[in-house]
N, C-alpha and C positions, 0 to 999 in steps of 0.2 A: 671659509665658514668655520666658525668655532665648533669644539668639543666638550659637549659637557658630559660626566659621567653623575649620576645618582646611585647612592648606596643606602641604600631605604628598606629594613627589613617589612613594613607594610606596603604591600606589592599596588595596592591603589591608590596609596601617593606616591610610589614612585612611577605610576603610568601616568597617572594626570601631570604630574610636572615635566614629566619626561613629552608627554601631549604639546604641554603649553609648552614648551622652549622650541618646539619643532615646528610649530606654528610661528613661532617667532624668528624661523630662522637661522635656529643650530643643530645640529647635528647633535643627539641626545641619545644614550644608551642608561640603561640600568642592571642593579642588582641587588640582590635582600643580605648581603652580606660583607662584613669587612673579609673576612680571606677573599671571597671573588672580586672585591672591589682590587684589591692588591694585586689578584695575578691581574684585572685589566689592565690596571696602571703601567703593569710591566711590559705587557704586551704592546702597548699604545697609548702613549701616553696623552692624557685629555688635557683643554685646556684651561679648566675648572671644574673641579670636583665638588658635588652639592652631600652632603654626606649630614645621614642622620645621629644624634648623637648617642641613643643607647638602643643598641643593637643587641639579640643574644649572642653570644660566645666574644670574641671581639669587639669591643664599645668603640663608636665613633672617635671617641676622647683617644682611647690608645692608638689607633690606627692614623689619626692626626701627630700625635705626638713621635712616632713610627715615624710618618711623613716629615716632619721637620725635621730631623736626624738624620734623613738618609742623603745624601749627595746626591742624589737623583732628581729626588722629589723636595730636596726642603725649601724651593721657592715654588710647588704648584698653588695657585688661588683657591684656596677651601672656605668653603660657603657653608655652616653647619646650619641641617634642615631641619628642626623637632621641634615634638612635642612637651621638649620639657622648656618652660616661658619665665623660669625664674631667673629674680638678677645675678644667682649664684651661681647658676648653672651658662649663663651668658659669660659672665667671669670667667669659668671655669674654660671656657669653650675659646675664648678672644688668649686667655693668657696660654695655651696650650700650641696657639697656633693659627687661629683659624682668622681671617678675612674678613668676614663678614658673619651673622646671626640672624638666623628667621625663625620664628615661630609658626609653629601649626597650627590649625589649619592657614591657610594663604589664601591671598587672590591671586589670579593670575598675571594682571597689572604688575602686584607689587612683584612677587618671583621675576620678571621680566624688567621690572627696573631695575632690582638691586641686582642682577645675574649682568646688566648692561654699566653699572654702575661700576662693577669689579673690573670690564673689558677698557673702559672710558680712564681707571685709572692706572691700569696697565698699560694702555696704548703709547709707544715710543719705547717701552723695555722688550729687549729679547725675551721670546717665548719662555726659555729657561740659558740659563749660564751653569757652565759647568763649574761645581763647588773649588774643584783643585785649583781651575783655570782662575778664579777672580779670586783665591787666597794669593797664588802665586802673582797679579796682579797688583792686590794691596801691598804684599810685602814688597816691589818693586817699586810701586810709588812713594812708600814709605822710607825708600832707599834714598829716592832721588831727592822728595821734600821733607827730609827728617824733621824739620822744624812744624810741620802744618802739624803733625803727627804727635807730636808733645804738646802744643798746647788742647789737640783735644783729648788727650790722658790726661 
């Protein structure tokens, strides 16, 4: 069973989404904040993060861009959840990091397709890889077939 964590400072979208995905069959927690979203993370790591994108204190935006930097975290599937629907702010959100873009309000259908959609194109990669482990992989392959490795620089 999947994990999905929501970081939704409006505590009513994040029960109702947290509602439907549990009804759909994952295992769903939340909380109204990027620092508690972070110690979750740390504690137990989910297997998609639905994360709002302006939060007070900590923004969705920084706490994704956090996540792609850290070794830990820079391949979890992040889904940003909000209220804000413009194409600059979708920009803003895709170029930062993120997976996938939903707009608020939702149906519950669509939260549940594109929550399935993220899973359907994961399915066949490891949960996570360790950042060290697949540098230290590439530059090994890089050793062996110097030539694949030049023509794609």
């Amino acid at each position: 069973m999947a994990r999905i964590l929501i970081a939704d400072d409006d505590e009513l979208i994040a029960e109702i989404a947290s509602e439907v995905l549990i009804d759909a069959g994952y295992a769903c927690g939340w909380v109204t904040t990027a620092s508690a979203a972070w110690t979750c993370l740390n504690r137990k790591r989910p297997d998609l993060l639905l994360l709002d994108q302006a939060m007070p204190g900590e923004s969705g935006i920084t706490l994704l861009r956090r996540l792609r930097q850290s070794p830990q975290f820079y391949d979890l599937p992040v889904m940003m959840l909000t209220a804000m629907a413009g194409e600059q702010d979708q920009l803003q959100a895709i170029y930062a990091g993120a997976n996938e873009f939903m707009s608020k309000p939702f149906t519950p259908a669509d939260l549940v397709a594109r929550v399935q959609r993220i899973f359907q194109l994961r399915s066949g990669r490891p949960r996570h890889v360790d950042l060290r482990s697949k540098v230290i992989a590439e530059q090994n392959q890089a050793a062996v077939h110097p030539e694949v490795f030049r023509r794609v620089l």
